[in-house]
C-alpha positions in Angstrom: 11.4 19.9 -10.6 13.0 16.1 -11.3 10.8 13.6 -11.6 11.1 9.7 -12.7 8.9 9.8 -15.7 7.4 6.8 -17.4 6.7 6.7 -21.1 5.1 3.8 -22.3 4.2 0.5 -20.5 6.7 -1.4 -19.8 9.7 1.0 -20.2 12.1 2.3 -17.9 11.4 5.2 -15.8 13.4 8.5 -16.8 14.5 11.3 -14.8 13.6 14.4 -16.6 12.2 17.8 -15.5 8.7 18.5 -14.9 7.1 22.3 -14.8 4.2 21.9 -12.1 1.0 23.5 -12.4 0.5 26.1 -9.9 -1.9 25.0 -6.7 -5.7 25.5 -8.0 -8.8 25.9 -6.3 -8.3 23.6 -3.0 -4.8 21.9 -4.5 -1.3 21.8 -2.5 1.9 21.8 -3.9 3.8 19.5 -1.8 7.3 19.1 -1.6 8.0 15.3 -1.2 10.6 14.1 1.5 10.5 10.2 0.8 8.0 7.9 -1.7 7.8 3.9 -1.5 7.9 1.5 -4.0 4.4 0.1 -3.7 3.5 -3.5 -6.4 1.4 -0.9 -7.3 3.5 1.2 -9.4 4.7 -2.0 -11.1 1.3 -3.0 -11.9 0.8 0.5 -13.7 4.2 0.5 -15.7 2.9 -3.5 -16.6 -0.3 -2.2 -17.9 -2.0 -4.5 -15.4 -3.5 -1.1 -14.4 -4.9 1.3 -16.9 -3.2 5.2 -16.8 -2.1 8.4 -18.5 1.2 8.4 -20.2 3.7 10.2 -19.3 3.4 9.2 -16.0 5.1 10.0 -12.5 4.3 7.1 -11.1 5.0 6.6 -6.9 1.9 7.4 -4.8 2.8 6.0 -1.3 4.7 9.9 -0.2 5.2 12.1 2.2 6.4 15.7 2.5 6.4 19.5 3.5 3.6 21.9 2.3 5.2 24.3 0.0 2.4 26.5 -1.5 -1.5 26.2 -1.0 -4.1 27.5 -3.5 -7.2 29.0 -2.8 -10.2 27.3 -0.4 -7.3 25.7 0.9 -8.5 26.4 4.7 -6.6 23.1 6.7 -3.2 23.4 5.5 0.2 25.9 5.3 3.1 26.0 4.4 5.9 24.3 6.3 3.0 21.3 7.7 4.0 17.8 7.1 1.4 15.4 5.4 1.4 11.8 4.4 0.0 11.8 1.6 -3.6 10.2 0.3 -3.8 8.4 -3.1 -7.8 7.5 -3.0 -8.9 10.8 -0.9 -12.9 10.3 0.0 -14.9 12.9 -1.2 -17.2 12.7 1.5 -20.3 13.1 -0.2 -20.6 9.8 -2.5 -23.0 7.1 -1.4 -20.0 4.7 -0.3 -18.5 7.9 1.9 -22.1 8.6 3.6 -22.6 5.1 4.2 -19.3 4.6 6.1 -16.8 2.8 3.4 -14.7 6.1 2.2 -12.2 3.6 1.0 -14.9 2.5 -1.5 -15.5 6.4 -2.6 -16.8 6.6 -6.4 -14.5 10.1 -6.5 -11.5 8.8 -4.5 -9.8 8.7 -8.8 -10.9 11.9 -9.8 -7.5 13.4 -10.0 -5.7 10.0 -11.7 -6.7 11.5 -15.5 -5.6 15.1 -14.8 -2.2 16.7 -15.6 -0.4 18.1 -12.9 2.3 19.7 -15.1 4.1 19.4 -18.8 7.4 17.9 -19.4 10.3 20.7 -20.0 11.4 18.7 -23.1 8.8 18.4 -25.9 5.9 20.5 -23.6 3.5 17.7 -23.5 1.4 17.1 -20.7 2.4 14.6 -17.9 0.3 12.8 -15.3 0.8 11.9 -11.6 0.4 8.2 -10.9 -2.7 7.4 -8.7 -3.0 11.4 -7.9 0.1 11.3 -6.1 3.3 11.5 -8.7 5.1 10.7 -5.7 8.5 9.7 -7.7 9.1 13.8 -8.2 10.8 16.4 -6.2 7.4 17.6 -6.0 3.6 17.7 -6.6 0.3 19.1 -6.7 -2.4 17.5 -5.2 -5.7 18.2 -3.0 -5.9 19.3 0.3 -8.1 16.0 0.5 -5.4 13.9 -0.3 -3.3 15.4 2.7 -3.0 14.0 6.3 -1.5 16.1 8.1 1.1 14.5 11.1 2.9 16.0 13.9 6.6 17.3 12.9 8.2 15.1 15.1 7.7 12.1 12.9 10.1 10.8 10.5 9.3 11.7 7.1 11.2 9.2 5.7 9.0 6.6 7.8 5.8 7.9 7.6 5.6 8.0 4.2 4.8 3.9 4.5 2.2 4.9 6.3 0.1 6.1 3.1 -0.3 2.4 1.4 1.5 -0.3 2.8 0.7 0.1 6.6 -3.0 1.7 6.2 -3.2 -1.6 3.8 -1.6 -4.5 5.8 -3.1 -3.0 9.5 -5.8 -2.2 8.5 -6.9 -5.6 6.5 -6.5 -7.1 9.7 -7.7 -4.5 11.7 -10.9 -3.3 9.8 -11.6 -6.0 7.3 -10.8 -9.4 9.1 -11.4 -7.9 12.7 -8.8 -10.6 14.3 -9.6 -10.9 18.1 -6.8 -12.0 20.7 -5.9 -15.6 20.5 -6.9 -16.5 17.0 -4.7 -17.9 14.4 -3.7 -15.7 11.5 -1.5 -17.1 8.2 -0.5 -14.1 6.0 0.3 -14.7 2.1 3.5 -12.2 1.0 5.8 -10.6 2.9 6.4 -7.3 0.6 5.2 -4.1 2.4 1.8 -5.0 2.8 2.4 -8.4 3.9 4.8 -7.6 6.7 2.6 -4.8 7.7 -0.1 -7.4 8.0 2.3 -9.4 10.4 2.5 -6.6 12.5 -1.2 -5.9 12.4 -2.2 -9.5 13.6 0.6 -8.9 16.3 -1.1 -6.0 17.8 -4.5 -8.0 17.4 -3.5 -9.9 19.7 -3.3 -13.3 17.6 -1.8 -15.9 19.2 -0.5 -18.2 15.8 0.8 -15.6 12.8 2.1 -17.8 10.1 4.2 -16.3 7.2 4.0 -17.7 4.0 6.6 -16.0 1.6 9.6 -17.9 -1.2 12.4 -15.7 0.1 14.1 -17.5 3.0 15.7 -14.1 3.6 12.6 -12.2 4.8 12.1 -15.2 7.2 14.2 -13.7 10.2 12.5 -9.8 9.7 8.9 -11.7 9.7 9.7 -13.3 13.2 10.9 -10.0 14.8 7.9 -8.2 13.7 5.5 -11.1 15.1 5.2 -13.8 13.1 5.5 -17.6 14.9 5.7 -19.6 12.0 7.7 -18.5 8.4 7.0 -21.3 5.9 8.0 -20.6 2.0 5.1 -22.2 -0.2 4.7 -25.3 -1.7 2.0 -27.2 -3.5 1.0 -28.5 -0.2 1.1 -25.5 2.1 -2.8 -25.7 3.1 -1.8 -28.9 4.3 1.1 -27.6 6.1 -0.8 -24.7 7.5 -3.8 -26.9 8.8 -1.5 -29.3 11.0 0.3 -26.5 12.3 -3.4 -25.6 13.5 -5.1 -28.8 15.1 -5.7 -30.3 11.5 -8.8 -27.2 11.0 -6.7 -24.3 9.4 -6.1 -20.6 10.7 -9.4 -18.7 11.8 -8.0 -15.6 9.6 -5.8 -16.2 6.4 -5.0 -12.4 4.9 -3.7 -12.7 1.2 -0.9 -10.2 0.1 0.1 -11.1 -3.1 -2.8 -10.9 -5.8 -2.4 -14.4 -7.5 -5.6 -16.7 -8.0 -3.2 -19.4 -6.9 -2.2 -18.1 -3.8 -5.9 -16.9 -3.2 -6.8 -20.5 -3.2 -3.9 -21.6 -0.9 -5.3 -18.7 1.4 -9.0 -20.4 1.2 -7.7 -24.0 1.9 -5.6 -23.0 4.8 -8.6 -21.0 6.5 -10.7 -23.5 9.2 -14.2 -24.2 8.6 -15.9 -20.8 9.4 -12.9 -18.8 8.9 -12.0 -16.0 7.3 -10.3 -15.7 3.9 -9.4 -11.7 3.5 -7.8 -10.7 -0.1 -5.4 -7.8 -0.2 -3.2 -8.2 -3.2 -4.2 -6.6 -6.4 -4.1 -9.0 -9.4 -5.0 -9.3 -12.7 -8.6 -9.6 -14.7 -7.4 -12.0 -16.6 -6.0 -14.4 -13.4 -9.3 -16.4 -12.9 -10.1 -18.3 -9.6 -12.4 -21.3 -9.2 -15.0 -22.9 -6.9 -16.7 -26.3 -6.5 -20.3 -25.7 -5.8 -19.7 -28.2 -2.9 -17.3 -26.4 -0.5 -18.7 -23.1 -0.6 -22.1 -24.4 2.1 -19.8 -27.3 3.0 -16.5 -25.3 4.5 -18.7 -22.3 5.8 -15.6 -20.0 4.9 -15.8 -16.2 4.3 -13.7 -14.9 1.4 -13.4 -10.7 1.4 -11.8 -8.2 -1.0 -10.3 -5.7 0.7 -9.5 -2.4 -0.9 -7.0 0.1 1.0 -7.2 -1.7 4.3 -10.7 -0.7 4.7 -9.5 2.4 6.2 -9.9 5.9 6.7 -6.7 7.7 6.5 -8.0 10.7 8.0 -8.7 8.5 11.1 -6.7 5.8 10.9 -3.0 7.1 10.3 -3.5 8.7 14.1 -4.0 5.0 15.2 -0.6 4.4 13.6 1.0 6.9 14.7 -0.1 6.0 18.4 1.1 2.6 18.2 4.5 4.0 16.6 4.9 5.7 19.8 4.2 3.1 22.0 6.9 1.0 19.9 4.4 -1.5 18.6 4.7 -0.8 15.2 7.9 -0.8 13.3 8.4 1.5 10.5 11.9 1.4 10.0 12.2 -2.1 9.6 10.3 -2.2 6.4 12.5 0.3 4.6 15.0 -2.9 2.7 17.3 0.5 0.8 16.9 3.8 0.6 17.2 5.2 -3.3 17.6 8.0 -5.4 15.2 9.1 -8.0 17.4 7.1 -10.4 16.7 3.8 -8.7 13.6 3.4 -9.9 13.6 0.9 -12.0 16.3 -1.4 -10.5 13.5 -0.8 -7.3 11.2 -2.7 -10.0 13.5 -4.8 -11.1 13.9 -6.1 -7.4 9.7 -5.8 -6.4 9.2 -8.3 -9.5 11.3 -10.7 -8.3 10.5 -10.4 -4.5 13.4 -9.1 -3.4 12.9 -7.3 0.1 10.2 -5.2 1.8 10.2 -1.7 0.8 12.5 0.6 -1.2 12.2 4.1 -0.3 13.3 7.2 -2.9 14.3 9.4 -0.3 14.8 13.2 -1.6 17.7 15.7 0.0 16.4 18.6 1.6 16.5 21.7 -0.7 19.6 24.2 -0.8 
């Protein structure tokens, strides 16, 4: 199969041919229909993230069930699954307890080979488990959510990163109640999902923060009252648009200590200050001994939306029925597996929402 193999950090993705393994032991082979272009994938060809090379990086997917191995018992051939890049094992501490997006095993297929490259034989790697920027993978029947046929591949593939991730951070991790005040840092994927996730909440202020004055118009439609582009003084800006206290929920999307810190000085006393994007170890943040008792403020990480996909992509899907959650309107261009890295080249700068590698439908 073609794939959009990476080499070394910080090259450019190259479409060669991969030979798959063959399903094992409770693996799917999964031909892919559509895979986003999640920050993600540029933080692992940046070596922000640490991964096998070669890599086929791309792990937000979905797709058609080609071939199941054995102890497969949940899935066929011909079902369509969005596809799960932290699957919970189910048995860790962090899965019994309730936090499967926490799980201890949700990685334990990022180090393994799911095939060798056709030139040169060596083995190659799928990014995050998924290798979602290939005609196809193999993955476990864990990492599968199956949805109803009826649903647009092409959209629901969103639904395995960005939307779990944006929703559900307002949804499960900052819990926003009707008539609170939300600002939301980034308006990539994640970010604009999160704009639709306060929407549904409820909230009745959702201020966008993002630079690109050309997101500004797609942030209102999906819910957002205010768009503002930052500026030194945006916690200052946010808090007057708010009765001089700040929002009750500010929900960070971008993974910079600086904006982290904007996020914390727009949040009211009490508030909540809920970080999304993932950044870098070496990005440091700061606090005065002072304002932590003094502003009251809760700051949260918040990994995968604090979701469970198994659960929580039927919520999505019942509010993409009801029309209260756009899919479409994230997807900035559809792409071809060569499009890669101009894709990259575009997330870097902030251009847009979400590219999508969409794949033809087999002869």
């Amino acid at each position: 199969m073609r794939a959009a193999v990476l080499y070394e950090v910080g090259g450019e993705p190259v479409v060669g041919e991969v030979d798959l393994s063959p399903p094992g032991p409770g693996q799917v082979r999964v031909r892919l229909a559509a895979t986003g272009v999640c920050h993600s994938d540029l933080s692992l060809a940046r070596g922000q993230l640490a991964h096998n090379f070669p890599v086929v990086l791309g792990h937000e997917g979905a797709g058609r069930v080609v071939e199941v191995g054995p102890e497969v018992h949940g899935l066929s051939p011909g079902d369509h699954v969005v596809l799960n890049w932290a699957p919970p094992c189910r048995t860790c501490w962090y899965c019994r307890g309730g936090e499967p997006y926490l799980c201890e095993n949700a990685g334990r297929a990022w180090s393994r080979p799911h095939g060798r490259l056709v030139e040169g034989g060596s083995d190659v790697y799928p990014g995050l488990g998924v290798g979602g920027f290939g005609e196809e993978t193999v993955v476990e029947e864990l990492a599968c959510i199956k949805i109803p046929d009826d649903i647009p591949l092409s959209e629901a593939a969103l639904l395995g990163c960005a939307v779990l991730t944006g929703v559900g951070a307002v949804r499960n991790a900052a819990r926003v109640r009707p008539g609170q005040s939300v600002a939301v840092f980034g308006l990539g994927g994640v970010g604009l999902s999160a704009v639709q996730g306060a929407r549904m909440a409820g909230a009745a202020q959702i201020i966008a923060v993002d630079p690109a004055p050309e997101k500004a118009e797609l942030a209102r439609r999906l819910g957002a009252t205010e768009v503002l582009e930052p500026s030194p003084d945006i916690a200052k800006r946010i808090r007057a648009l708010c009765s001089g206290r700040g929002v009750d929920h500010a929900i960070e999307c971008v993974g910079r200590a600086e904006t982290i810190r904007y996020a914390w000085s727009s949040t009211r006393r009490g508030g909540h200050t809920t970080v999304v994007g993932l950044g870098s170890s070496k990005d440091t943040l700061a606090f005065n001994a002072l304002e932590i008792t003094h502003f009251a403020r809760t700051l949260q990480g918040c990994m995968y939306g604090s979701t469970d996909p198994a659960t929580d992509i039927g919520f999505l899907l019942d509010r993409y029925r009801a029309g209260e959650l756009d899919l479409q309107a994230l997807v900035t261009r559809e792409i071809g597996l060569d499009g890669v890295g101009e894709a990259f080249r575009r997330l870097a700068a902030g251009s847009g929402a979400r590219s999508v590698v969409v794949f033809p439908e087999p002869s």
